[in-house]
N, C-alpha and C positions, 0 to 999 in steps of 0.2 A: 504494500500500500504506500505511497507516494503522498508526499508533503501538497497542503496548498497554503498560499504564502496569501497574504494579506498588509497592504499599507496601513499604516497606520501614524495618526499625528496629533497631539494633545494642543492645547492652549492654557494656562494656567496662569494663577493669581501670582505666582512667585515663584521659585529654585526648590524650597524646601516640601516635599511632599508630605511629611508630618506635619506642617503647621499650614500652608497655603494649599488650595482647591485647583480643581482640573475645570474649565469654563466652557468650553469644545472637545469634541474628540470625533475624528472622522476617517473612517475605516473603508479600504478598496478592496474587493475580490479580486484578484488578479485574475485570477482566468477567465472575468466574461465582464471584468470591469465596471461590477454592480458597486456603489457609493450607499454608505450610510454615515449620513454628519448628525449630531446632536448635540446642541446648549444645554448648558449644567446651572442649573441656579444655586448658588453656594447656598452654603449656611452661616459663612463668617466672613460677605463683606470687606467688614472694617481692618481683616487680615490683608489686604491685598496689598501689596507692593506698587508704587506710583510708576516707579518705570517698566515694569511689566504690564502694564496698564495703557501705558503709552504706544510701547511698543506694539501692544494686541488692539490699540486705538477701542476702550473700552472706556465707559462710563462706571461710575459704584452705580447709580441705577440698573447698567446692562446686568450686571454681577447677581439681581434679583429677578430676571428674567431666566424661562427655559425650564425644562424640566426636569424635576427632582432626580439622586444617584438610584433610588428604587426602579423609576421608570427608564431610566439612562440603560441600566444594566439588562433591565429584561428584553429591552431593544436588542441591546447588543450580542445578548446569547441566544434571543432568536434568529439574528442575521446570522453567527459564525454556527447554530447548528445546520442551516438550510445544507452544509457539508454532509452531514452526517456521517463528521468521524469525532475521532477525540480530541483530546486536546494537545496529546502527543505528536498529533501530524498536523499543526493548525503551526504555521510560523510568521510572528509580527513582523514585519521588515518597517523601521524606524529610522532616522536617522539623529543619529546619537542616542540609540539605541534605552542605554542604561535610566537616562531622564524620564520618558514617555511610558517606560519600565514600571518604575515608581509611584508614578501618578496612577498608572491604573490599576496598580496591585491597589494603593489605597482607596484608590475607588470604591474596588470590588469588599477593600476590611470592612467599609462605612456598612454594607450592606449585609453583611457577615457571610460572604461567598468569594469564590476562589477564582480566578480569574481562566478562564477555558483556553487559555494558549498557553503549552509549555515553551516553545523556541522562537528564540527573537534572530533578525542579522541584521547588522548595521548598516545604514550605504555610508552612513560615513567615512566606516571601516574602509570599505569594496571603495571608494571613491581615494583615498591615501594609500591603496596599492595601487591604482591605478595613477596617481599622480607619481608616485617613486617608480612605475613602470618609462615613463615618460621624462622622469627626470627632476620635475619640482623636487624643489628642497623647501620642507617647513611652509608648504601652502597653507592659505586661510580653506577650511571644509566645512562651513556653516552651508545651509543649504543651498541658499544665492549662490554663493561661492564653489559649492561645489557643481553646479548644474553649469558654470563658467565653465570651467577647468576640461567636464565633459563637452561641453559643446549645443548645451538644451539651450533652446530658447523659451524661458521660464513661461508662464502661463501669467502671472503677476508676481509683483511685489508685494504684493499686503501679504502680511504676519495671522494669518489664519488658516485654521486647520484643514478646509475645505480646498482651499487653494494650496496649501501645502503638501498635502497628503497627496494629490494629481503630480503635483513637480516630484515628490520624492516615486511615483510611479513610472515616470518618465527619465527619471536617473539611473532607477534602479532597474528598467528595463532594457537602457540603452548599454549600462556598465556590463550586466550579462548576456545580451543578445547579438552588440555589435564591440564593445571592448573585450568580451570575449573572456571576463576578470570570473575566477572559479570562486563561485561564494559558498560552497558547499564547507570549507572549512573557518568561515566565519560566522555559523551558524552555533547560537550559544541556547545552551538549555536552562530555563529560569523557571523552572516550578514555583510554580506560585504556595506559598506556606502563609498562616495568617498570620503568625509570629515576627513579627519584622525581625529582617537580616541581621546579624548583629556589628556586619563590615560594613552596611550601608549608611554613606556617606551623607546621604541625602539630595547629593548637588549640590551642595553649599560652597566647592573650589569651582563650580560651574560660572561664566559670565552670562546674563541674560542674551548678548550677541550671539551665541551659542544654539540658541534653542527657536 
């Protein structure tokens, strides 16, 4: 039985997934390129980060918009079971993988359930072999940045999930379909456990230009 891979892209109040909320999250079927986008309405506002805010060009009013992580999540496990497989063969592809990680594990604690995809890959990763295939030294790989480097001519500039999660589809199709980059060994296993990690960083050496 054979993996199906899924885009995936958060939007969030902040760095820290213990203390700030996930605000979007929008999720691509790769094989037949079905989109599911959803608004999150926090429950703590007044947490939100002003430059993450900026940057997602959000209001504190938007932050009370959208619906709750209950209905978010049942969304979301109706879309990724339409596969009917497990969660063993379900893999996020993110770019920077380890942040988008986080937010959704917490997602899923809020609601006392486990998040249905065990394997993540990064294009970030697949996109910084592919720049040292070529020769960059110490390139910028934020997503802009990396959809340059490949060659995508992005879809937009706005800092939204919707729009994101299509460019990281378009990166991450071009990086293995025409760069030819073997992503089969950057494919990382993240079982989701409700118990937060005890190495997890949170993102807090992360820069918001980053995410």
């Amino acid at each position: 039985m054979g993996l199906v891979y899924y885009i995936v892209d958060t939007e969030t109040t902040g760095l820290s997934a213990g203390y700030h909320e996930m605000t979007e999250i929008s999720i691509i079927r790769c094989e037949d390129r079905v989109q599911l986008t959803e608004f999150i309405k926090c429950d703590y506002p007044e947490r939100a980060n002003f430059d993450a805010l900026a940057i997602t060009k959000k209001t504190m009013a938007d932050l009370e918009t959208g619906k709750s992580k209950e209905e978010v999540t049942e969304k979301i496990n109706k879309f990724l079971n339409e596969d009917g497989l497990t969660s063993a063969h379900r893999c996020f592809v993110a770019h920077n993988w380890t942040f988008d990680k986080r937010f959704i594990h917490a997602l899923y604690e809020k609601v006392n359930q486990k998040c249905p995809v065990d394997l993540w890959l990064c294009s970030m990763a697949l996109t910084k072999q592919y720049a040292k295939q070529i020769g960059l030294v110490k390139p910028k790989v934020n997503l802009h940045a990396a959809c340059d480097i490949v060659g995508i001519k992005k879809l937009s500039e706005a800092h939204a999930s919707k729009v994101d999660s299509r460019n990281t589809f378009l990166l991450w199709k071009n990086l293995i379909e025409e760069k030819k980059i073997d992503h089969l060994p950057f494919i990382k296993t993240a079982v989701h456990s409700i118990a937060p990690a005890a190495d997890d960083d949170d993102g807090l050496d992360m820069s918001l230009l980053d995410i």
